[in-house]
C-alpha positions as semicolon CSV with decimal commas, in nm:
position;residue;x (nm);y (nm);z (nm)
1;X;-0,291;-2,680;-2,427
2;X;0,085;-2,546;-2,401
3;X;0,210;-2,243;-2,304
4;X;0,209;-2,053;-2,654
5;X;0,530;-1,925;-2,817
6;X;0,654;-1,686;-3,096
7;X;0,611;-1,957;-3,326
8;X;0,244;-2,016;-3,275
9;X;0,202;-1,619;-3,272
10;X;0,323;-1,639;-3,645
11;X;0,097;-1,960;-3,731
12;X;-0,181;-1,749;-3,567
13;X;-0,113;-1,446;-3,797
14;X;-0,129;-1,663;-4,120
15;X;-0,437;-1,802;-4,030
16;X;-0,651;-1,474;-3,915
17;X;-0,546;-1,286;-4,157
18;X;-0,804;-1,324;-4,387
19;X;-1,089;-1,166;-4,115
20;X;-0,877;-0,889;-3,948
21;X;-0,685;-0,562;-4,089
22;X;-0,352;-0,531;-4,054
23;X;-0,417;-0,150;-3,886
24;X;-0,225;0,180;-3,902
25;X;0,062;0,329;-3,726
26;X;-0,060;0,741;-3,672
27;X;0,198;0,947;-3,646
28;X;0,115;1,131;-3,312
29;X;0,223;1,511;-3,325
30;X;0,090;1,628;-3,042
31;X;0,207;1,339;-2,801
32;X;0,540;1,372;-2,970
33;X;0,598;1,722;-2,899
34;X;0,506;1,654;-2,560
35;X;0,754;1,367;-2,462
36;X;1,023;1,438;-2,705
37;X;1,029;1,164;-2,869
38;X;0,872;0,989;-3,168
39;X;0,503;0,891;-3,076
40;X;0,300;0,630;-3,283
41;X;-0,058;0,522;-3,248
42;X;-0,156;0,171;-3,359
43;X;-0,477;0,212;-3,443
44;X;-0,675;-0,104;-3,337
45;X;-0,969;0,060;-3,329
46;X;-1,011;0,003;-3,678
47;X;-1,077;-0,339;-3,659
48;X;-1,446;-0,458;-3,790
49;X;-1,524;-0,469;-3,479
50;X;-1,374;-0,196;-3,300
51;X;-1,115;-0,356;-3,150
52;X;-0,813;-0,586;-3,096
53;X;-1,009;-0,836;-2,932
54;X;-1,073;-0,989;-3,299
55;X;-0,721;-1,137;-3,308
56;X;-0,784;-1,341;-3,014
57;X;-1,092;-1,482;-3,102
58;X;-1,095;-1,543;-3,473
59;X;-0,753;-1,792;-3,441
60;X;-0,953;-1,955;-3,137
61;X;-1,230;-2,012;-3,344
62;X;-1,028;-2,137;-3,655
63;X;-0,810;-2,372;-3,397
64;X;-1,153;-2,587;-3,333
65;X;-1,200;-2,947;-3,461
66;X;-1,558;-2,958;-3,672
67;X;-1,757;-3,074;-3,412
68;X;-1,698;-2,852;-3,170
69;X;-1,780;-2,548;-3,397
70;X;-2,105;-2,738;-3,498
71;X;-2,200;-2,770;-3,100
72;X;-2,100;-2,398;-3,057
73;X;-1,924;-2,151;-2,809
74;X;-1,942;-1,963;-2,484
75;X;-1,794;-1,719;-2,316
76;X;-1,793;-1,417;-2,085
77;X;-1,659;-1,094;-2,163
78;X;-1,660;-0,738;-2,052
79;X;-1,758;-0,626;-2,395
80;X;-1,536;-0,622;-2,715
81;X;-1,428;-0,985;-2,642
82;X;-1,787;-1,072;-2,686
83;X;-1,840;-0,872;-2,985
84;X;-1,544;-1,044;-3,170
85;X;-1,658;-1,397;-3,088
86;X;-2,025;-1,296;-3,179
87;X;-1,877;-1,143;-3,535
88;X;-1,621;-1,471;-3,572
89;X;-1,901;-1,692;-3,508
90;X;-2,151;-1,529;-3,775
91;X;-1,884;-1,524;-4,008
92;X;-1,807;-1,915;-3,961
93;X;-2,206;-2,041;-3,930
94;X;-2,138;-2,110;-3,524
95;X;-2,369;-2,064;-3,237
96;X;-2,251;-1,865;-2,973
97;X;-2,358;-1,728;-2,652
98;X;-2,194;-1,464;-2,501
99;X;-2,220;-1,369;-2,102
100;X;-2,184;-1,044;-1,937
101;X;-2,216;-0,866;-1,600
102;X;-2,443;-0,567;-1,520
103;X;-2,188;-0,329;-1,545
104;X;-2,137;-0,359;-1,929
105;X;-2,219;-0,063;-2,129
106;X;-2,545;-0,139;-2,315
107;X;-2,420;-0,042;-2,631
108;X;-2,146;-0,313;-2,619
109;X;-2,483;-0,588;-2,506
110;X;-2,643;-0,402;-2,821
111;X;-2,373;-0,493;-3,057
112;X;-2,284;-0,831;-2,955
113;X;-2,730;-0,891;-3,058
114;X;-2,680;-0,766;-3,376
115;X;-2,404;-1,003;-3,433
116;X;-2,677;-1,284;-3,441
117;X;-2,507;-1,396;-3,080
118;X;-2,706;-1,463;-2,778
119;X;-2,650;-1,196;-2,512
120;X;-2,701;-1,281;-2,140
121;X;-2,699;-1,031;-1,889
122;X;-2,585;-1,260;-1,588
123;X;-2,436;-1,137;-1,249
124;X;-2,348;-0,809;-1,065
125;X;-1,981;-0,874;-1,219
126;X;-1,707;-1,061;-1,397
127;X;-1,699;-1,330;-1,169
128;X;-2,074;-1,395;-1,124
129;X;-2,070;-1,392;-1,501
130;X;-1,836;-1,616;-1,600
131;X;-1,960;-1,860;-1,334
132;X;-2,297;-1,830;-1,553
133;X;-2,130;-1,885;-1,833
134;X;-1,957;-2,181;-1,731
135;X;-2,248;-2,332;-1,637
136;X;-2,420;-2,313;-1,927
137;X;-2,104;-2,421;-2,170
138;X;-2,136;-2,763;-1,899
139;X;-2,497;-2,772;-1,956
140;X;-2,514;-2,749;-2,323
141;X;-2,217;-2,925;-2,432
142;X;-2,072;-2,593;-2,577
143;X;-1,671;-2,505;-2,591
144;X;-1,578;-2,206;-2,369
145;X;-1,355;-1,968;-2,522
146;X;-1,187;-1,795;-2,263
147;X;-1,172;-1,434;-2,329
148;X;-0,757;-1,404;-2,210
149;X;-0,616;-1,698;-2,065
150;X;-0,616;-1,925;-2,360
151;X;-0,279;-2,003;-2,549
152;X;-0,522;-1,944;-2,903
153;X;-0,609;-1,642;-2,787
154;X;-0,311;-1,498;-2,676
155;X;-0,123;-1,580;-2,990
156;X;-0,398;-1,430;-3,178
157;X;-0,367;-1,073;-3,011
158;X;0,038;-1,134;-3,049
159;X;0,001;-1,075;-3,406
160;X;-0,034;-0,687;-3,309
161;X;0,336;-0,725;-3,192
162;X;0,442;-0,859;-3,498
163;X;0,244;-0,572;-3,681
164;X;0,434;-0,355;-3,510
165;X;0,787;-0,507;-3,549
166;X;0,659;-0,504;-3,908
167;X;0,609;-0,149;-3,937
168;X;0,813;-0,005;-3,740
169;X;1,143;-0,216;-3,655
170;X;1,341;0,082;-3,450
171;X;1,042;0,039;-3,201
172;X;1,174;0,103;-2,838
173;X;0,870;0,104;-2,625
174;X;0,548;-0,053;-2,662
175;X;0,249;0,071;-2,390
176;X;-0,003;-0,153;-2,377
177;X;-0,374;-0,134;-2,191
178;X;-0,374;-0,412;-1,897
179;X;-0,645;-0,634;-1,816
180;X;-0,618;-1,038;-1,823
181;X;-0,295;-0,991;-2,003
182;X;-0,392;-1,180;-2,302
183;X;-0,247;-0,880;-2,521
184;X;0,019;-0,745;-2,324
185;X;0,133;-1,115;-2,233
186;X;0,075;-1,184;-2,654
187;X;0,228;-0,828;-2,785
188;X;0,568;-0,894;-2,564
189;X;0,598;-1,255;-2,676
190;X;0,614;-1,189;-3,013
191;X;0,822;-0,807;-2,990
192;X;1,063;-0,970;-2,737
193;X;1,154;-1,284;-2,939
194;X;1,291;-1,068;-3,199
195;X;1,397;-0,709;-2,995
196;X;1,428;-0,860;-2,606
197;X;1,530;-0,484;-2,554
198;X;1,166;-0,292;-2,632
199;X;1,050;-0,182;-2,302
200;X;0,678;-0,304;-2,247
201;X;0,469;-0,089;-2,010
202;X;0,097;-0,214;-1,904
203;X;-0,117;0,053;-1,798
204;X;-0,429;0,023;-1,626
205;X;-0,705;0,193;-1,407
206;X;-0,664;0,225;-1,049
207;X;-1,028;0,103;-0,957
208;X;-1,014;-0,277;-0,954
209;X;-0,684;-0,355;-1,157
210;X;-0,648;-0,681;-1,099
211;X;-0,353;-0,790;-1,316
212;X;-0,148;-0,559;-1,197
213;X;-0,213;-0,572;-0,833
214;X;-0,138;-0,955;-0,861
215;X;0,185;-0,889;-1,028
216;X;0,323;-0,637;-0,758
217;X;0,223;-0,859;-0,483
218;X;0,343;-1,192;-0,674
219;X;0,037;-1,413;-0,652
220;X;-0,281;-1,373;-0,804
221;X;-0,554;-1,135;-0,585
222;X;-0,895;-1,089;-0,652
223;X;-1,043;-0,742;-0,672
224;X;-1,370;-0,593;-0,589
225;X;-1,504;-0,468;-0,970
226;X;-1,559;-0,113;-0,942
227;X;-1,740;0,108;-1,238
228;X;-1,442;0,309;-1,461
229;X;-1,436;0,444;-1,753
230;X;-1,206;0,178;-1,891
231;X;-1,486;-0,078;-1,813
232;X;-1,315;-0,333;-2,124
233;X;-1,007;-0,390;-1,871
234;X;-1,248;-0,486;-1,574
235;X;-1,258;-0,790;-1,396
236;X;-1,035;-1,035;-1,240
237;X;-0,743;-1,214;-1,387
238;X;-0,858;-1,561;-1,191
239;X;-0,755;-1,790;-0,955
240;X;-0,702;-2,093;-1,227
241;X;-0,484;-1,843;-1,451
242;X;-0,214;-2,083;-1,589
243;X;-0,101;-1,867;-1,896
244;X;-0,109;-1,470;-1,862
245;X;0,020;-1,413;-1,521
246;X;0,311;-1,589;-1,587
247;X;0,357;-1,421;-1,895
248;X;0,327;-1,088;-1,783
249;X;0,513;-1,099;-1,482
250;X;0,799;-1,251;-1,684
251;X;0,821;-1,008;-1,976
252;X;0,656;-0,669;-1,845
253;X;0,895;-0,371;-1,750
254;X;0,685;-0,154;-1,634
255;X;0,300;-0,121;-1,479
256;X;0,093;0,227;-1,422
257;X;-0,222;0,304;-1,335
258;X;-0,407;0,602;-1,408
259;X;-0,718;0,780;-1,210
260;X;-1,054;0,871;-1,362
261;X;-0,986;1,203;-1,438
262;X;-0,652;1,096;-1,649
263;X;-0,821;0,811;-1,830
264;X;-1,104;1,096;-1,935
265;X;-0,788;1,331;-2,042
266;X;-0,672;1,060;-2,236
267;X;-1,029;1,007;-2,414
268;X;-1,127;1,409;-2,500
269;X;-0,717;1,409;-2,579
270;X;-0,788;1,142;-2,829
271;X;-1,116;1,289;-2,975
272;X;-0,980;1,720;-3,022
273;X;-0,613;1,671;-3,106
274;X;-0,598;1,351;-3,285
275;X;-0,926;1,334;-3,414
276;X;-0,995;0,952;-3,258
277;X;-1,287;0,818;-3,083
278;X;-1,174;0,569;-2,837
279;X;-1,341;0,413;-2,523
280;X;-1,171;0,432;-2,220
281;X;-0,932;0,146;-2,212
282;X;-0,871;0,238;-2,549
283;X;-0,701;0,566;-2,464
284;X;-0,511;0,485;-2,121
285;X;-0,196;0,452;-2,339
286;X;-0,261;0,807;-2,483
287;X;-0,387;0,906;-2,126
288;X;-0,046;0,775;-1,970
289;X;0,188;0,980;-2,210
290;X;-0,040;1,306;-2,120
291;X;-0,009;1,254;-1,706
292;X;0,320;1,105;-1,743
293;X;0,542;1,182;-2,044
294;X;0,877;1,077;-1,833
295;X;0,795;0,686;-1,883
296;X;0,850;0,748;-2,283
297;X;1,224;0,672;-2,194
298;X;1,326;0,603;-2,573
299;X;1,322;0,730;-2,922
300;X;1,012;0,563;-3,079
301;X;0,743;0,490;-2,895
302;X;0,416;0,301;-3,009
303;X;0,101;0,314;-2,820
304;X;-0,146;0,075;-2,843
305;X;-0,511;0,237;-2,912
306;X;-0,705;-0,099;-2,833
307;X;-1,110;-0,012;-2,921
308;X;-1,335;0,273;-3,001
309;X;-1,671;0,100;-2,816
310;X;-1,802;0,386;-2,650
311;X;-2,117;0,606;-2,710
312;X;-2,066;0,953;-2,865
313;X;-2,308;1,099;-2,582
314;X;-2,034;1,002;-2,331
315;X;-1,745;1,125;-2,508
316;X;-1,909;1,457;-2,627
317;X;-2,014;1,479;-2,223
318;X;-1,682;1,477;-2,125
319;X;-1,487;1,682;-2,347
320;X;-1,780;1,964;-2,235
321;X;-1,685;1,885;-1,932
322;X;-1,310;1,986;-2,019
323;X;-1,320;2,238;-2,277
324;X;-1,363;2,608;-2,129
């Protein structure tokens, strides 16, 4: 496969659009106030299954020949990539098996079984999970669909830059959560190719980010996987990484990471003020803008609200935790 470009971001869009929403821009009053600028939410945890990851694997999944949807899919995932495939496959009559490390919430494990999908617990982490599910894809005869580093995939999550673009054309910066870089990589592709000027800021956790330790140190590292809150950007980007790193590291502008305590701000921020439940990844852009309103150097400023997977008990635990 080729390195994917703007074009195959707007093939991508024509062909998902069917099985996705095109979701909201929220006006964010609050976060606005704070930074002094115009703040907008894009809401993609409104998707039918919670999250952006539905992009990415419905156009991989309507890019495969006949046969291969008839012998089925693999993959690994931290959580909401897992979901979408498992949702993707129901929808389209293939069998797919889905692989994920201990340290996945059980309600995401829950989910992707009542999708229809096989769920298999496999390995202390990413990497021990993905091995597993390699194996198995060998075994069986069944294509792998890699949850970031897969030109499909990251053309399908571009179509959220083009959304965007859509929406809101005076866009200046876009802050994006960070993990494999299959978004972010996706997101600046397609905002670039038509403003090169938007600012693009990845923002991850500080426990374990692998993507963005890679990036300041030029060559891919591998990280030990540490439990965070923002468990869906977990993992690491890979040694055999031929699309996102490149990506990233050639249209990112900027790269924070944020502690435990912000990324809960960011959550009980999300669920009070702007009446949003989002999981932990979901509100590092939110998060970011709270701890650090000076990065919002522009006038319009969109920030990327990727998924809402996360149990109410935690949520609710945490914003007692805050609230006097």
């Amino acid at each position: 496969m080729s390195v994917p470009t703007p074009a195959d971001v707007a093939a991508a869009a024509e062909r998902i659009r069917p099985y996705i929403c095109h979701t909201p821009l929220k006006p964010s009053r609050s976060l606005s106030a704070r930074t002094g600028v115009r703040v907008f939410l894009k809401l993609e945890s409104m998707q039918p299954t919670g999250s952006f990851k539905l992009r990415g694997a419905t156009n991989a999944l309507l890019s495969l020949a006949p046969d291969e949807r008839a012998r089925g899919v693999v993959t690994c995932s931290s959580g909401n990539h897992g979901r979408a495939v498992a949702y993707v496959a129901q929808q389209l009559g293939v069998p797919a098996a889905i692989f994920l490390s201990e340290l996945v919430p059980q309600v995401k494990v829950a989910a992707i079984r009542e999708l229809g999908a096989e769920a298999v617990v496999a390995g202390a982490d990413f990497a021990q999970a993905d091995m597993a599910a390699h194996r198995f894809a060998e075994e069986h005869g069944r294509v792998y669909v890699h949850p970031y580093d897969d030109p499909h995939v990251i053309a399908g999550q571009g179509t959220l830059g083009l959304e965007i673009l859509a929406d809101l054309p005076e866009v200046d910066v876009v802050i994006v959560p960070l993990s494999g870089g299959g978004l972010l990589g996706g997101v600046a592709l397609a905002i670039k190719a038509a403003k090169p000027g938007v600012r693009m800021i990845g923002v991850s956790m500080e426990r374990g980010p692998s993507m963005a330790l890679s990036l300041e140190r030029g060559r891919i590292v591998s990280v030990v996987e540490e439990a965070t809150l923002a468990d869906a950007l977990s993992g690491d980007v890979g040694f055999d990484n031929r699309y996102t790193f490149p990506l990233v590291r050639d249209l990112i502008d900027d790269v924070a990471l944020l502690s435990e305590e912000e990324i809960a701000a960011g959550m009980v921020h999300a669920l009070l003020t702007e009446r949003l439940v989002l999981e932990g990844a979901g509100a590092t852009p939110l998060a970011l803008l709270l701890s650090r309103p000076e990065l919002a150097q522009g006038r319009t400023v969109v920030a990327v609200c990727t998924g809402d997977n996360v149990t109410m008990s935690t949520l609710l635990e945490l914003a007692t935790r805050r609230t006097p």
